[in-house]
C-alpha positions in Angstrom: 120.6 20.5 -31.1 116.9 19.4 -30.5 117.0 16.6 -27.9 115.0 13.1 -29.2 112.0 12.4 -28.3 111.9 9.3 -25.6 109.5 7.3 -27.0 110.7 7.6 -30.8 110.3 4.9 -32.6 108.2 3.0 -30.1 104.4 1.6 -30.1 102.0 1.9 -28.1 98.5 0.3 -27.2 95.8 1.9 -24.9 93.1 0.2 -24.0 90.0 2.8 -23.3 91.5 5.6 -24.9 89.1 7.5 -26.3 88.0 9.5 -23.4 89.5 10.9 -19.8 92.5 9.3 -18.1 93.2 6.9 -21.3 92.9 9.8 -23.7 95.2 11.6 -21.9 97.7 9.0 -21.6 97.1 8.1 -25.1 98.0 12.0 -26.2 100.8 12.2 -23.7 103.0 8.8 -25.4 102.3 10.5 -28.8 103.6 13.8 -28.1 107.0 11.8 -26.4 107.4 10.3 -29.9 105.5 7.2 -30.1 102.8 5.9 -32.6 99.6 5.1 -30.5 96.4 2.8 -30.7 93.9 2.6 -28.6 90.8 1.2 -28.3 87.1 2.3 -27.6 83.6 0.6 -27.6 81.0 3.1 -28.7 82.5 7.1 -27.9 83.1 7.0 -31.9 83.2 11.2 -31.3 86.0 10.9 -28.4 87.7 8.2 -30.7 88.0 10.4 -33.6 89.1 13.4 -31.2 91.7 11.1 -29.6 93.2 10.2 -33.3 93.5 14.0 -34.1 95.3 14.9 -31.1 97.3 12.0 -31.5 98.0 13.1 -35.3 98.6 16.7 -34.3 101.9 15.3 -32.9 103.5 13.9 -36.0 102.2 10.4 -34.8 100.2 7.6 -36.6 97.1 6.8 -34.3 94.7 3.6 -34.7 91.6 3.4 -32.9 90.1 -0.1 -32.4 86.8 -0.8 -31.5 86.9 -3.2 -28.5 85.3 -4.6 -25.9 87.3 -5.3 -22.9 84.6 -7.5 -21.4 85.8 -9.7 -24.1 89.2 -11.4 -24.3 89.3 -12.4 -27.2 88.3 -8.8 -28.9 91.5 -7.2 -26.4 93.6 -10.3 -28.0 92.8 -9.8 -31.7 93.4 -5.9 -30.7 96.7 -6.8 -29.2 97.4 -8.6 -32.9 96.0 -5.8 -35.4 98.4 -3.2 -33.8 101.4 -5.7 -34.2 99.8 -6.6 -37.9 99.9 -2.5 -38.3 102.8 -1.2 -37.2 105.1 -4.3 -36.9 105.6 -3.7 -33.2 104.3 -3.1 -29.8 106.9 -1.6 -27.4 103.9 -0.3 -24.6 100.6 -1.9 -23.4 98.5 0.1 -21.2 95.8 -1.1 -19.6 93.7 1.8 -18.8 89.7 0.4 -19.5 87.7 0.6 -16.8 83.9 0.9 -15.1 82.6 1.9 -12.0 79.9 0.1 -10.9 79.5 1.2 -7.2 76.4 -0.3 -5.3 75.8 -1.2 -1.8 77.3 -5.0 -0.8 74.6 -6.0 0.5 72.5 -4.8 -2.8 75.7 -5.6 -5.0 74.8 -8.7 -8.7 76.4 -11.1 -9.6 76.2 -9.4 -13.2 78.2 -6.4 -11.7 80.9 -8.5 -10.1 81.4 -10.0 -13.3 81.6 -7.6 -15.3 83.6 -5.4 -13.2 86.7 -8.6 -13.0 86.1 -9.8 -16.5 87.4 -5.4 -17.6 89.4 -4.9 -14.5 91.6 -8.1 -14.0 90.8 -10.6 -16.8 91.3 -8.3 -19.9 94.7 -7.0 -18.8 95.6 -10.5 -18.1 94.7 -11.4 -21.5 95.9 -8.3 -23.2 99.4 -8.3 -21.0 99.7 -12.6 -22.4 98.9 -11.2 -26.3 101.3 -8.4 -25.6 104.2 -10.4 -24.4 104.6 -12.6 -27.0 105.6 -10.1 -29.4 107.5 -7.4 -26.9 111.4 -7.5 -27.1 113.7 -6.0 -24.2 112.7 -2.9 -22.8 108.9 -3.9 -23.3 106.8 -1.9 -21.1 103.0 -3.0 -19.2 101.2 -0.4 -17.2 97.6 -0.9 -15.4 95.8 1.8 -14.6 94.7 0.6 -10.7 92.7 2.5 -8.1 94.0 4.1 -4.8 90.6 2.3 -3.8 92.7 -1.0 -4.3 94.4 0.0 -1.3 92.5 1.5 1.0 88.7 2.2 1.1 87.2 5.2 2.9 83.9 4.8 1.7 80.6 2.7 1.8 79.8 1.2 -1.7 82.8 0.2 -3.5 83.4 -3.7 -2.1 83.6 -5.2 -5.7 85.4 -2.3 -7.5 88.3 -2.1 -4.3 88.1 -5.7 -5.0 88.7 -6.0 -8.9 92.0 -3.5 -8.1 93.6 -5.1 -5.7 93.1 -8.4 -7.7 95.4 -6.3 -10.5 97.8 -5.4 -8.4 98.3 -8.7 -7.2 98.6 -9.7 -11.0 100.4 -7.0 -11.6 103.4 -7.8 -9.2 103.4 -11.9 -10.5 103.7 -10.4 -14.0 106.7 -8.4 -13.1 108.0 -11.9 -11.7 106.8 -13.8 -14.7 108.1 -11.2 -17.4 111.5 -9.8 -16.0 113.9 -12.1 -17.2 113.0 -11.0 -20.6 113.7 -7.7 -19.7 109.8 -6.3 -19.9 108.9 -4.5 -17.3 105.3 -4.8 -15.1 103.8 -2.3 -13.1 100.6 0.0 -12.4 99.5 3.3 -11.6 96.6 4.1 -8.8 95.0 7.5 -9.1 92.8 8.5 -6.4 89.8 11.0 -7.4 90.6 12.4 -10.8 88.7 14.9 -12.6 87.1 12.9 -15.8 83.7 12.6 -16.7 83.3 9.3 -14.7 84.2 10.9 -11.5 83.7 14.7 -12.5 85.1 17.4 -10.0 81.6 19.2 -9.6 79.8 16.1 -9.2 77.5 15.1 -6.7 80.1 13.4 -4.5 82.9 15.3 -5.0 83.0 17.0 -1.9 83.6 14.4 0.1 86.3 12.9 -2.3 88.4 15.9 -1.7 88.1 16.4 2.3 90.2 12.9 1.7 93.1 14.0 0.3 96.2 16.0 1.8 96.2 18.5 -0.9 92.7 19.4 -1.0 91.5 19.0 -5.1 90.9 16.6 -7.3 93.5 15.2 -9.7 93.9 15.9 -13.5 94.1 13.0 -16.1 97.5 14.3 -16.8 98.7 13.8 -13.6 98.2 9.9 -14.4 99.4 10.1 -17.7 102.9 11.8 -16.2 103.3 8.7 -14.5 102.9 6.1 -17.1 105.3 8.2 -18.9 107.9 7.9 -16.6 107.2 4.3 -16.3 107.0 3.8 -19.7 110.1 5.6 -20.9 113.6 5.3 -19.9 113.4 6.4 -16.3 111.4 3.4 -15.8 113.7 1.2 -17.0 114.3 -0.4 -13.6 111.1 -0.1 -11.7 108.9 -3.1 -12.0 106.4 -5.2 -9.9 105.1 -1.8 -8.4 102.4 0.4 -7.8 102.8 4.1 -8.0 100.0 6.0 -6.3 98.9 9.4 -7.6 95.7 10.5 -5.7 96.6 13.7 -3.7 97.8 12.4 -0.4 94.3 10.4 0.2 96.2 7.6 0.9 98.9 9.1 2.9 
């Protein structure tokens, strides 16, 4: 007898999912059994491929066009996937930028911009989300080993804007547990996407950091918000799961 999927039944929303780590993620909840939006800003080609994968696992996908500079754009999102599919069971908070520049050279435009898609949208997409999650409601942040611990020159604001969400994320878990929804986030270290490719430029370096000696795969990441998002997560919450290949270790 065919075992059932984990996710059946469930809803999902995942925010940046139209390319790299979200894309993956987004293709990973679907092929566990759960129906999946996501959204996107302008990658309408990486949208379109992210709804046929999506598809090609008997799962209804709904991309979103959405800004998560804006709150109010990750809010309404939040609401059209509840208007669509009656539910949301999983919020992932995967959108992100990388806006590295010297501190001393670092705008005020970049520090902005970086908190308002890195700590103010998943606040405001996690508050949207809430309201309508029942027991068993899952919220996963996609963080940065960087949050942690820095190792290089150049990343002040975005070590910054991750730390901030995992300090958010472990009040949520505080905020939302007696309502049985669980809070927590997942910190890759260097992963092999088109942001952070593994034959780019500063690659190199990137690996001589970590104890195994490669880059990560989006995969890897979305592995872990599986496990947090199905029922092996169940009873982890207010954490912070790191998945960067020993760099941290």
């Amino acid at each position: 007898m065919r075992s059932k999927p984990q996710l059946e039944g469930q809803v999902a929303l995942v925010t940046g999912g139209s390319r790299g780590i979200g894309a993956a993620i987004a293709e990973t909840l679907a092929r566990n059994g759960a129906d999946v939006a996501f959204t996107f800003v302008s990658n309408g080609e990486g949208a379109l491929a992210s709804e046929n994968r999506i598809r090609s696992h008997g799962r209804r996908p709904l991309a979103i066009q959405a800004d998560s500079a804006d709150p109010d754009a990750v809010a309404a999102a939040v609401e059209q996937v509840v208007a669509e599919f009656g539910r949301l069971d999983i919020l992932v908070n995967n959108a992100g930028i990388a806006l590295g520049n010297a501190f001393e050279a670092a705008t005020r435009e970049e520090f902005d911009q970086t908190f308002a898609i890195h700590v103010r949208a998943p606040f405001f997409a996690a508050q949207a989300a809430a309201r309508h999650m029942r027991e068993g409601g899952r919220i996963i942040s996609i963080g940065s080993n960087l949050g942690e611990r820095v190792a290089l020159p150049g990343l002040s604001i975005y070590s910054a804007s991750k730390s901030a969400l995992t300090g958010m994320t472990r009040a949520l878990a505080r905020e939302l547990g007696p309502r049985g929804i669980t809070v927590n986030q997942v910190n890759p270290g260097s992963t092999n996407t088109d942001m952070n490719p593994a034959d780019g430029p500063y690659a190199g370096e990137q690996v001589k950091l970590t104890a195994l000696g490669r880059y990560g795969a989006a995969e890897d990441i979305a592995a872990s918000v599986l496990h947090l998002a199905g029922p092996g997560g169940r009873s982890i919450t207010g954490t912070a799961i790191l998945v960067d290949g020993g760099a941290n270790a």
